[in-house]
C-alpha positions as MATLAB code, in Angstrom:
seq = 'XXXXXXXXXXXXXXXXXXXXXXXXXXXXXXXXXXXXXXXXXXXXXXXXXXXXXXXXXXXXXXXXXXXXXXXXXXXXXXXXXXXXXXXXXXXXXXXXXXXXXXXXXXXXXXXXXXXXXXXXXXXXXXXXXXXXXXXXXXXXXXXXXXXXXXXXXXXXXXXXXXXXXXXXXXXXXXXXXXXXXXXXXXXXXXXXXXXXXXXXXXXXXXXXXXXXXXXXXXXXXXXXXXXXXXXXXXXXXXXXXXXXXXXXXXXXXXXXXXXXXXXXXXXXXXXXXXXXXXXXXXXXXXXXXXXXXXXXXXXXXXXXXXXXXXXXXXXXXXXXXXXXXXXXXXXXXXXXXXXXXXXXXXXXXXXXXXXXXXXXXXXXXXXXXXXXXXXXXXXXXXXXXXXXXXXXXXXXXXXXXXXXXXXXXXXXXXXXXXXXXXXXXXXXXXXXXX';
ca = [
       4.773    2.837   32.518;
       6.913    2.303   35.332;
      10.375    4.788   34.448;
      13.072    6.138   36.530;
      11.493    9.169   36.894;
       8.032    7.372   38.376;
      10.404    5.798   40.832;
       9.969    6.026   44.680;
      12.679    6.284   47.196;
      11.553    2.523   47.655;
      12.036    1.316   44.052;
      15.256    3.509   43.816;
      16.359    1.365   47.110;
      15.538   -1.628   45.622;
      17.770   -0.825   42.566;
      20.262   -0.509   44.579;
      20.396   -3.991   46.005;
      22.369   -6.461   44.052;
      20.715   -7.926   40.883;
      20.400  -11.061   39.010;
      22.581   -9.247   35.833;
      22.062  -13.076   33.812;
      18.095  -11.991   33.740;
      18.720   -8.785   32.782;
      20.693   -9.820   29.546;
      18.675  -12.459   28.584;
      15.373   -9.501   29.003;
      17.982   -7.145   26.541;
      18.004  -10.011   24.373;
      14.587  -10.875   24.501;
      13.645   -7.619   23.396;
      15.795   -7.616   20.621;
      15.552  -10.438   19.075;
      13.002   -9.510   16.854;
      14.372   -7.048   14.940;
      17.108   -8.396   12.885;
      20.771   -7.226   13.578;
      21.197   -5.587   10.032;
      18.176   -3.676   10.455;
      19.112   -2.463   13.478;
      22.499   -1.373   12.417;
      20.486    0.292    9.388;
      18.424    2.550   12.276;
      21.334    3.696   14.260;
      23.241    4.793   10.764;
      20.290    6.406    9.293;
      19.251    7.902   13.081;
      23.032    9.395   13.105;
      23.121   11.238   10.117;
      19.468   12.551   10.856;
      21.233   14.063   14.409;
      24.254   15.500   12.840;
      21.679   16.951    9.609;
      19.465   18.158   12.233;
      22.512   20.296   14.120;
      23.964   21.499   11.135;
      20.128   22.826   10.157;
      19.623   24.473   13.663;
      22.817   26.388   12.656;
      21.718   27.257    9.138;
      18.801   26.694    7.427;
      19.259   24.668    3.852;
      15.940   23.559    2.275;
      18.096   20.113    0.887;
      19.074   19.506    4.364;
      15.550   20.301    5.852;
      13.795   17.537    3.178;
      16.687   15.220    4.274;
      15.854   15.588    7.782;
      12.293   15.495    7.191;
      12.960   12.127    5.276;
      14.884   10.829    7.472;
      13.004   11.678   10.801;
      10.662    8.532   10.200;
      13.060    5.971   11.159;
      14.912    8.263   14.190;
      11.359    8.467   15.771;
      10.672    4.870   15.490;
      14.598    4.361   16.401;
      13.714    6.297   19.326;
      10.329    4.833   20.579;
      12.062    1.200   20.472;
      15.235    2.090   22.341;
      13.327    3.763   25.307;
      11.098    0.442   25.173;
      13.763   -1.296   25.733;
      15.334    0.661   28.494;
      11.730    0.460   30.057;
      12.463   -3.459   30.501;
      15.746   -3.343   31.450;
      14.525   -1.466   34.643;
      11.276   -3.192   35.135;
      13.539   -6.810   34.836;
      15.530   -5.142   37.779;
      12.639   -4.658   39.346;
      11.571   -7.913   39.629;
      14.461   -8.946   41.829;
      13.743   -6.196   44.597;
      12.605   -7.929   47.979;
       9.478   -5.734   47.948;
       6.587   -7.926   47.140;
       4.194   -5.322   46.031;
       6.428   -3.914   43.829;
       7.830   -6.860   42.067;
       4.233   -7.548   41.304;
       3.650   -3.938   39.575;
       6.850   -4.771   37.937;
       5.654   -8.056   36.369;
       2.474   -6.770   35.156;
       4.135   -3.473   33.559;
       6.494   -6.245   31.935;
       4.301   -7.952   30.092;
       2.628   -4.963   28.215;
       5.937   -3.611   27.725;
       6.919   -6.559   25.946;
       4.006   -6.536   24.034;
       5.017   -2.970   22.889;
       8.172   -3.564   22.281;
       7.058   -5.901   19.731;
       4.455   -3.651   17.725;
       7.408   -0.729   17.701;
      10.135   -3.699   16.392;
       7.574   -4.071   13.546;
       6.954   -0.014   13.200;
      10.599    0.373   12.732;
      11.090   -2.487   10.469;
       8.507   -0.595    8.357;
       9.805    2.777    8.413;
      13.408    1.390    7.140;
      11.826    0.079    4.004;
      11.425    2.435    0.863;
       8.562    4.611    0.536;
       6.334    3.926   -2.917;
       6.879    7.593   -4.434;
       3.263    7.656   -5.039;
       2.778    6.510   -1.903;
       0.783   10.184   -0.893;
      -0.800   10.513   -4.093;
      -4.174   10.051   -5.339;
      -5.312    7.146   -7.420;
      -7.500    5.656  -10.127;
      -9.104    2.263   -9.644;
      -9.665    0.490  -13.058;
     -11.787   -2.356  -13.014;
     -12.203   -4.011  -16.120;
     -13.681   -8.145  -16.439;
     -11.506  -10.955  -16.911;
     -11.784  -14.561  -18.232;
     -15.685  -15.626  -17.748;
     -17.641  -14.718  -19.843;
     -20.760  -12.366  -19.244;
     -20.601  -13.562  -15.705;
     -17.039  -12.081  -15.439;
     -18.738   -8.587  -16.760;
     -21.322   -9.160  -13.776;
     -19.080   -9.783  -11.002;
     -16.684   -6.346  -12.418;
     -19.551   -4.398  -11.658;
     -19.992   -5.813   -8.536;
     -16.407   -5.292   -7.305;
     -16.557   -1.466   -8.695;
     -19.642   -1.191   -6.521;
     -17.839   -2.559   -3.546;
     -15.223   -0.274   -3.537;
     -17.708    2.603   -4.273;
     -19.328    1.634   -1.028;
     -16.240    1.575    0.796;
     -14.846    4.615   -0.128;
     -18.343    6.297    0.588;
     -18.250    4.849    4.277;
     -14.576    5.642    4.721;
     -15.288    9.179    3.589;
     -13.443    9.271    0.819;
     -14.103   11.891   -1.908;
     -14.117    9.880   -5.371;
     -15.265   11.224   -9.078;
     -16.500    8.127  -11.812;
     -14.361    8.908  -14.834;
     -15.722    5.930  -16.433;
     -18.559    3.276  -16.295;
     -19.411    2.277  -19.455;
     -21.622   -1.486  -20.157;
     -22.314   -3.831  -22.485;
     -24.999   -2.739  -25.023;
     -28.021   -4.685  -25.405;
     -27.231   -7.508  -22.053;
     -30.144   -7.963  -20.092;
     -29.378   -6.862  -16.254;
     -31.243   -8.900  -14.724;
     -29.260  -12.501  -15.637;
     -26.432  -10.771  -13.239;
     -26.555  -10.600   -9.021;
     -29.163   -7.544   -7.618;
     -28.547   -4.696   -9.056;
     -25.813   -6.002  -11.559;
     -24.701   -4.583  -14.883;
     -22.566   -6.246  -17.424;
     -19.727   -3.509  -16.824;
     -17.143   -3.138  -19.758;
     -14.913   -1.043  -18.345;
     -14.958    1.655  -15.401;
     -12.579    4.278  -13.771;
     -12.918    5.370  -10.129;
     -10.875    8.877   -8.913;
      -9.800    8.389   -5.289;
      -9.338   11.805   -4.183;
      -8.008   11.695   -1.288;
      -4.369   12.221   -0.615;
      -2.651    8.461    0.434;
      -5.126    7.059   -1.843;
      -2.413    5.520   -3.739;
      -0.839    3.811   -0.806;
      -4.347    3.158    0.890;
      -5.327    0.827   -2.178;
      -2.120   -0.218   -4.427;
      -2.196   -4.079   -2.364;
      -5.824   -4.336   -4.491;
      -3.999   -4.079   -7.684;
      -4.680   -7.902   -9.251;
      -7.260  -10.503  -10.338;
     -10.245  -10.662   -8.130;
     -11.663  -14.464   -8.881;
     -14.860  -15.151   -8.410;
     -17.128  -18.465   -7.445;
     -20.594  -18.512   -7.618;
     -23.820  -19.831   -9.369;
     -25.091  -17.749  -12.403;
     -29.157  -16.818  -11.840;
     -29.118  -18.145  -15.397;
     -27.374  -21.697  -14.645;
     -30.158  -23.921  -14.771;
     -28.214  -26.956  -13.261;
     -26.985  -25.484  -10.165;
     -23.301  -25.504  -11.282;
     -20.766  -23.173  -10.027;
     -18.954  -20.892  -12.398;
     -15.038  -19.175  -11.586;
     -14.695  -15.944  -13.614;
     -12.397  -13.383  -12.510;
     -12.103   -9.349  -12.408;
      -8.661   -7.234  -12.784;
      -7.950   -4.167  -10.944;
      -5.563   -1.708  -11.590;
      -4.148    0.877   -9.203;
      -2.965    3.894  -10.828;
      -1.485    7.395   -9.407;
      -3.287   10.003  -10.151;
      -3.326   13.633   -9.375;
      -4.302   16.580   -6.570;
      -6.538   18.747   -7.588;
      -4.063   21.245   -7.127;
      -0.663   20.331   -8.509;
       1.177   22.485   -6.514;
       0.426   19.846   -3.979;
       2.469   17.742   -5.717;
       5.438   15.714   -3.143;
       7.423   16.404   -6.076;
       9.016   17.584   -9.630;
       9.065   14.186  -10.495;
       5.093   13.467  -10.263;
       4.434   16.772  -11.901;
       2.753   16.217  -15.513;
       4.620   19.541  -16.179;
       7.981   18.629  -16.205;
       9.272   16.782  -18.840;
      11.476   14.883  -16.461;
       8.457   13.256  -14.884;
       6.893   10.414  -14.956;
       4.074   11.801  -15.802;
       4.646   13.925  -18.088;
       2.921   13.605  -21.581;
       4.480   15.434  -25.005;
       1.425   16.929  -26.806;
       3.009   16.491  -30.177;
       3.196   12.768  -28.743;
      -0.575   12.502  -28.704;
      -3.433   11.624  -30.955;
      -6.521   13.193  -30.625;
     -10.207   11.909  -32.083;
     -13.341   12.806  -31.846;
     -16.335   11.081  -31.942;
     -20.194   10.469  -31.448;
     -20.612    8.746  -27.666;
     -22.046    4.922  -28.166;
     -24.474    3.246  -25.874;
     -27.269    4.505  -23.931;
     -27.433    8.646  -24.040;
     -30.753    8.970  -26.247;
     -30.253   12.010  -29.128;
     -27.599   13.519  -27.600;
     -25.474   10.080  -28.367;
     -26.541   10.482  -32.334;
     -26.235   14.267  -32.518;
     -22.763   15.651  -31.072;
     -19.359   14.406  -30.977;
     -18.210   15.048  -27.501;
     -16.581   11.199  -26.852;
     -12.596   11.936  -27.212;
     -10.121    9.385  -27.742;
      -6.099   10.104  -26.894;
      -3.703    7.697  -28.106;
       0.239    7.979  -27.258;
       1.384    6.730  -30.460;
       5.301    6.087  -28.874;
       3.705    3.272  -26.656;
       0.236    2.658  -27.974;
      -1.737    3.213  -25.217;
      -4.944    4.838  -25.896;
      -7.932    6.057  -23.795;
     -10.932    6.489  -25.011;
     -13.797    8.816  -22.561;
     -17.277    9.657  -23.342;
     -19.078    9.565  -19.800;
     -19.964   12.893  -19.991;
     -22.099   15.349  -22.853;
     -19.127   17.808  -22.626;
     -16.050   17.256  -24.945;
     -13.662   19.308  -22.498;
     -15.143   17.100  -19.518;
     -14.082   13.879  -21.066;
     -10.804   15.224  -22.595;
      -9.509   16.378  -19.613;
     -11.216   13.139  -17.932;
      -8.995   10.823  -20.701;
      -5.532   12.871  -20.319;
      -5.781   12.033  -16.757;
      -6.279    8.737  -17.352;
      -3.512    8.418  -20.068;
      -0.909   10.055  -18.006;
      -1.663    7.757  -15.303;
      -1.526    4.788  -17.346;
       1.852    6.072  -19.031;
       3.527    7.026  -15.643;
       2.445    3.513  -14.028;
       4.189    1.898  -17.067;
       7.311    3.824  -16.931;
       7.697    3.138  -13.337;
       7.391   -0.417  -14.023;
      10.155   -0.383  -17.003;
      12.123    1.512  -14.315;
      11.408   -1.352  -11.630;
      11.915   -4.626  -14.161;
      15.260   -3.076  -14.423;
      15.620   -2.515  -10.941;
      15.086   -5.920  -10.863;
      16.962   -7.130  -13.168;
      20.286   -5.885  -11.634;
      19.452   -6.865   -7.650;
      20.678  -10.546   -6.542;
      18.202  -11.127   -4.157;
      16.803  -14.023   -2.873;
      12.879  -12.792   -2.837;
      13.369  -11.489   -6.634;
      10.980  -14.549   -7.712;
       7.711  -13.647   -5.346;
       7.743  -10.267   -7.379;
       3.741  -10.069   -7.760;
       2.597   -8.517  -11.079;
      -0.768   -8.026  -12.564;
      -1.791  -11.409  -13.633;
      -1.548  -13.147  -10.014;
      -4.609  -14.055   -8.693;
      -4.989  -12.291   -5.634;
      -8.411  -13.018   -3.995;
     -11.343  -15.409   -4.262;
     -14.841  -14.830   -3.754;
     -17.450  -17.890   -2.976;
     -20.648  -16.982   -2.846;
     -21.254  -20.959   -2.049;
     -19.052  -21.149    0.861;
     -19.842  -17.379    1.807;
     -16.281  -16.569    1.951;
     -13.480  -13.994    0.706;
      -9.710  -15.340    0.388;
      -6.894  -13.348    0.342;
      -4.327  -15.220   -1.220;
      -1.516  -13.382   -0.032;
      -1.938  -12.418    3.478;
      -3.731  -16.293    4.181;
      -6.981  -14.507    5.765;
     -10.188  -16.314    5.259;
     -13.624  -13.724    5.821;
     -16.435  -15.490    6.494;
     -19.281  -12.695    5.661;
     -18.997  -12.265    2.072;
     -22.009   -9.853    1.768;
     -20.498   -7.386    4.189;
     -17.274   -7.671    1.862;
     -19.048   -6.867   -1.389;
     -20.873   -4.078    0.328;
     -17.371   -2.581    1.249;
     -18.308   -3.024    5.449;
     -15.827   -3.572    7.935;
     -14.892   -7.300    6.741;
     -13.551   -6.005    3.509;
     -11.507   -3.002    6.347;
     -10.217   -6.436    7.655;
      -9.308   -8.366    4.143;
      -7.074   -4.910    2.745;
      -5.758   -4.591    5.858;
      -4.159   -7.961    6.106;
      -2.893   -7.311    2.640;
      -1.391   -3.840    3.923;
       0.392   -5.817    6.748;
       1.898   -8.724    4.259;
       3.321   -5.811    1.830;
       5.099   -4.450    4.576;
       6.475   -7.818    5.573;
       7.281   -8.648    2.483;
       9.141   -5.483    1.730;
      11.058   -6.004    4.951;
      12.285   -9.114    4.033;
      13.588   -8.263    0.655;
      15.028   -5.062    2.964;
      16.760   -7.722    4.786;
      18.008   -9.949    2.250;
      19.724   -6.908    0.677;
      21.102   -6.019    3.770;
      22.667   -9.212    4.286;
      23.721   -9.471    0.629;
      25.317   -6.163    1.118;
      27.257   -6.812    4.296;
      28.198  -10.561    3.177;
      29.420   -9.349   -0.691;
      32.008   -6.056    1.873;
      33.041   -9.117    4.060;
      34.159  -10.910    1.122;
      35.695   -8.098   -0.540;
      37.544   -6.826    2.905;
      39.015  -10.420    3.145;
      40.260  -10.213   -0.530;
      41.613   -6.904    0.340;
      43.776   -8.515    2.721;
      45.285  -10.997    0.652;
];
């Protein structure tokens, strides 16, 4: 990049010579004008009181003021990274009126990529500004469970567990089945290859940044396609739900913090014993005479709420009860948040409030016909819908698209508080005055 400090005695003479100041404005505006004037505003207050945090820390060492800092460091970087951007054009557009030919021409083509950077770091700061998910750096469990459709809807679950098996597997991501339990007595073969008529299964994401990795999956996954037992060629929609739940290090002491800890009552996440009903039972399904002969299934049911968990993947009773109190916290700290959230809700005036997505939009499509995947959300279309089910670099492309509309989305609510804010202190500063 082309800087002061790169500067020869030539370019330094050439910045010296009188300038067109009209281009350089409209440049400063240029650069600008894609970050919204509230948001920028937002920066420079949050990048000030990360400065004067970060002197009084050098000075003496609080731990408060340290996770402050560290909190607040995101947005100074990005802050920081956009602003010398922008003083990179300001001198390139400068540039461009020197009366050396060769060096207006490195000027224009440094331009143009700056430009283009300035753009991608508008958007990076825009993101950092917007609230972190507090289970953003989690773990998480992905529940897939069929929808409306029938047997075919059983079918297609499996194959959307299986996809994100396979993704996770060529991602490198560590994962542990909690649950995959079937239908007893369906025939496998009326499904796709290899399909089972799933009833309900549980995949552990063990990764930390799981949670924030996979939460834009979180919906109904519809499907279109022609059952291998539809003997008139017709095409059948059925549709999958997935849930996205935190979950838990292996180690809590990884925990971000007290409030995801299952061991403070404060949490979210945290589960009274006395709360929680405990039954055993004989495991059902396919298991042979270990299924008829012990009772190592467990199921947990939070009688405040109702929700109940039932586990019986594997022979050991301490396996599956530790695999079902995992499951139930989750489930019981995903609803809480929500209550907390609807309420959240409730009481903001703002203008996005009715695009809030919750678990019964439909999300995606897949047409096996058309040999595309759909995500409803983000508007991309993927046309290699095998590569998608086998979790390949097409379905890298689909969740990534989603990733990208969250964030815009969340930026635009960001905004339209912002603007609520500042118009709702004008009105109240000109009623002050009266």
């Amino acid at each position: 990049m082309l800087t002061a400090q790169w500067m020869c005695r030539r370019c330094i003479k050439a910045l010296a010579q009188p300038r067109n100041f009209q281009f350089q404005r409209l440049a400063s505006t240029d650069a600008s004008k894609n970050l919204p004037p509230v948001l920028l505003q937002r920066a420079r207050n949050i990048a000030a009181e990360h400065d004067k945090l970060a002197a009084a820390l050098a000075n003496d060492f609080d731990s408060k003021i340290a996770k402050r800092v560290g909190e607040l460091s995101r947005v100074a970087e990005a802050l920081k990274e956009w602003e010398a951007a922008r003083s990179s054009i300001s001198e390139l557009a400068a540039l461009l009126q020197s009366q050396d030919a060769e060096l207006r021409q490195l000027a224009k083509e440094e331009l143009s990529t700056t430009n283009a950077k300035v753009d991608t770091l508008a958007t990076a700061l825009s993101a950092s500004l917007t609230p972190r998910d507090p289970f953003a750096d989690m773990p998480c469990l992905l529940e897939v469970r069929p929808g409306p459709g029938g047997m075919e809807g059983r079918y297609f679950a499996d194959a959307v567990f299986r996809m994100y098996r396979q993704y996770c597997s060529r991602k490198g991501l560590r994962t542990n089945i909690l649950k995959y339990e079937t239908v007893d007595g369906a025939e496998s073969s009326t499904g796709g290859a290899s399909e089972s008529p799933l009833q309900e299964a549980v995949l552990e994401i063990l990764n930390a940044g799981a949670f924030d990795q996979f939460r834009g999956e979180a919906g109904m996954h519809r499907v279109q396609r022609v059952p291998s037992t539809e003997t008139s060629g017709r095409t059948h929609t059925s549709a999958v739900a997935v849930w996205v739940l935190p979950s838990f290090p292996e180690d809590e002491a990884d925990m971000a913090n007290s409030e995801q800890s299952f061991n403070d009552p404060n949490s979210l996440f945290y589960v009274d014993p006395r709360e929680v009903k405990e039954e055993k039972m004989r495991a059902s399904g396919a298991g042979g005479q270990h299924v008829n002969k012990t009772e190592s299934a467990i199921r947990l049911t939070h009688e405040p709420t109702g929700i109940a968990v039932s586990m019986q993947d594997s022979r050991s009773q301490h396996r599956n009860r530790q695999s079902a109190w995992t499951l139930l916290r989750s489930r019981i700290g995903q609803r809480r948040r929500e209550e907390r959230e609807e309420e959240a809700w409730a009481l903001r005036n703002s203008v996005l409030s009715k695009d809030k997505i919750t678990r019964g939009n439909k999300i995606r499509t897949y047409n096996y016909s058309q040999d595309r995947c759909t995500d409803h959300r983000s508007g991309l279309d993927v046309h290699n819908l095998p590569d998608v089910l086998e979790g390949g670099e097409s379905l890298d492309r689909v969740m990534e698209s989603t990733r990208e509309w969250l964030v815009r989305k969340d930026v635009e609510t960001l905004i339209a508080e912002e603007e609520a804010d500042a118009a709702a202190a004008t009105k109240g500063a000109k009623k002050g005055k009266k």
